[in-house]
N, C-alpha and C positions, 0 to 999 in steps of 0.2 A: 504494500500500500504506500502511494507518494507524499509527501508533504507538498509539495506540487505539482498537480495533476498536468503541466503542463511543461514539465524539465524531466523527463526522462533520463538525461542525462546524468542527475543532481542526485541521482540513485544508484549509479554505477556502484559495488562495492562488493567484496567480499560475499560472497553466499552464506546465510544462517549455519551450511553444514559444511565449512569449509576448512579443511585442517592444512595449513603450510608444513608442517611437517608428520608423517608416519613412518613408526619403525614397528616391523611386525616379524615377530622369528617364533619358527614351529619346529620342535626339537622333539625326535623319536629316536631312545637307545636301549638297544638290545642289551642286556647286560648278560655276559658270557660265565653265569656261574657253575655251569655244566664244567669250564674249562676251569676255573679256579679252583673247583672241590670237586673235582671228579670222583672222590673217594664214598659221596652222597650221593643217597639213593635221587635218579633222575628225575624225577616226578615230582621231587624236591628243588630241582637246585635249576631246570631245564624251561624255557619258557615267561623270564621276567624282563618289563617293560617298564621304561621311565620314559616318563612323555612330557612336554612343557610349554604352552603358549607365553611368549613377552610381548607385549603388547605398549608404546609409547606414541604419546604424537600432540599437538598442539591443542591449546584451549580453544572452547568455540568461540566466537566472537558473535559483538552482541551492540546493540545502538542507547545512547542515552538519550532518554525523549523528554519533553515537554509535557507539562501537567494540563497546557491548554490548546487550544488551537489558534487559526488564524481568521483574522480578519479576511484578508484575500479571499480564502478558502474555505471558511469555516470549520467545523470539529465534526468529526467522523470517529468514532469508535464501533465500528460494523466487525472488525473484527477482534475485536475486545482490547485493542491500545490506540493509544491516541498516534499516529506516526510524527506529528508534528516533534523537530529536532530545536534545539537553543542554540545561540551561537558557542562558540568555544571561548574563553577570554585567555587561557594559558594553558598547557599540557598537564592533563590532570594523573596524579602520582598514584598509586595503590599500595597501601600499605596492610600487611596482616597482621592481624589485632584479634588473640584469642581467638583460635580458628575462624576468625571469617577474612573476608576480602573489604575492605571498604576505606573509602576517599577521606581524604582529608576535609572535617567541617568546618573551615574558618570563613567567616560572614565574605561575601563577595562584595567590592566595592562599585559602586552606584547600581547595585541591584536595588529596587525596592522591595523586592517578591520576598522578599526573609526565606529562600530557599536555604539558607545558610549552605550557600556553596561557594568556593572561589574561582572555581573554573568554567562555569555555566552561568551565561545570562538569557532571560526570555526576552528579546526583542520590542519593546513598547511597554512592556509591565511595571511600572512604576509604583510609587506608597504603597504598595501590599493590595492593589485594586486591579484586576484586570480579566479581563472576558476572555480574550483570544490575543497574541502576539501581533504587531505590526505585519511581518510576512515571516515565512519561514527560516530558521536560523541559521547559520552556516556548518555547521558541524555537519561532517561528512556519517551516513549507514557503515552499521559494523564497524567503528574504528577502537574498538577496544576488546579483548580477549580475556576470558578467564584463565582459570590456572590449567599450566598442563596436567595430562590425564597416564599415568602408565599405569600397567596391570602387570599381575602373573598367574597363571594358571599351571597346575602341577599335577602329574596322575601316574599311579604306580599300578600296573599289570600284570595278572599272574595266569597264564595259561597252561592245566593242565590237560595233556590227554588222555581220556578215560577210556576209553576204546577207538579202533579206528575211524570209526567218524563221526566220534563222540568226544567235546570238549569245555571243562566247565571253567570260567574264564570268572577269576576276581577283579574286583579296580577299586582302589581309592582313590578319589579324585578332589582336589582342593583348589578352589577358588577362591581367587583373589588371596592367595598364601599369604603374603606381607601382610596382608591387611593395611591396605594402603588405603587413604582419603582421596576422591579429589571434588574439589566443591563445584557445585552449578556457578552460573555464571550471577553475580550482582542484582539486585535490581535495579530497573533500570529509569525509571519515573520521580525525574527531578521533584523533591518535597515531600518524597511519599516516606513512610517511616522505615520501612525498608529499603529506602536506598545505596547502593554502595556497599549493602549486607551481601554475607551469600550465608546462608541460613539453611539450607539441605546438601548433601551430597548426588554425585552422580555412580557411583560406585557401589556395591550392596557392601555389608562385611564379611570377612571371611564366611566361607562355606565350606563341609567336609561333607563327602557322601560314599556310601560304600555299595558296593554292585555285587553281584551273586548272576551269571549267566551260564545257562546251560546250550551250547550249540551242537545242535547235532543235522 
């Protein structure tokens, strides 16, 4: 959705699902203990598997908006945000503060809006009174990112054979092993109480699961 319906241009950016960097590695090994203990019974020692998704790559990137619309254009939230952008006044810093993500609040100077931001001004919003901004603001879609996202997934396989074409196959399989955080992305709604918070994760927590399969 445009803040101006009529600068398609003004829109150019980044895609909502766009990661500048992915690193993705899938690791399967056979682990040779038939050859290390040969001296154990096969069906013991024959058959195990260590397996391992790594998974890294860039935060998604996301737009800071405007609490109002504009004049020009008026306020559209048909898709449940308002698109209308503020302009930028200085390059806004992200500092983490007890697991969240969130902006520095020092009052913005000749804002009147008391968004108590220093990096965002709404365009025509003066003494704390306004309907819609003068026109849309300069800040570019998508120009700020959350935090990067890695994973690791891990899984231990034991295949034995119970008759010829018969094999009953264990797995332990652990997700997300580190147990690693990564947060969503900020909100994004200049004034709103949560803004500049990131207040859930993108990641579940660790997972352990154990399998039992019989193939035949």
């Amino acid at each position: 959705m445009q803040q101006n319906p009529f600068c398609y241009a003004c829109e150019k950016a980044p895609s909502g699902f766009d990661f500048t960097h992915t690193f993705t590695m899938n690791i399967m090994y056979m682990v040779p203990l038939d050859r290390w203990m040969s001296m154990m019974p096969k069906r013991l020692v024959h058959g195990w598997e260590l397996g391992s998704i790594i998974r890294a790559q860039s935060g998604y990137p996301f737009t800071v908006i405007s609490p109002f619309g504009t004049i020009p254009y008026g306020t559209d939230t048909y898709d449940g945000y308002q698109p209308t952008r503020p302009d930028l006044v200085q390059p806004a810093s992200r500092n983490p503060a007890k697991g969240s993500v969130q902006y520095s609040s020092n009052p913005v100077v000749a804002d009147g809006t008391n968004l108590t931001q220093q990096y965002f001004v709404t365009p025509g919003c003066l003494n704390g009174s306004c309907a819609a901004q003068i026109r849309p603001g300069d800040l570019d879609r998508n120009t700020f990112r959350g935090d990067p996202i890695s994973n690791v997934d891990f899984s231990l396989i034991k295949d034995t054979k119970l008759k010829e074409n018969t094999m009953l196959q264990f797995r332990a399989e652990f997700f997300n092993l580190l147990n690693q955080h990564a947060f969503q992305t900020p909100g994004e709604v200049l004034g709103a109480s949560g803004f500049g918070f990131s207040s859930a994760t993108v990641l579940p927590e660790r997972q352990i699961q154990f399998a039992l399969r019989l193939i035949f």
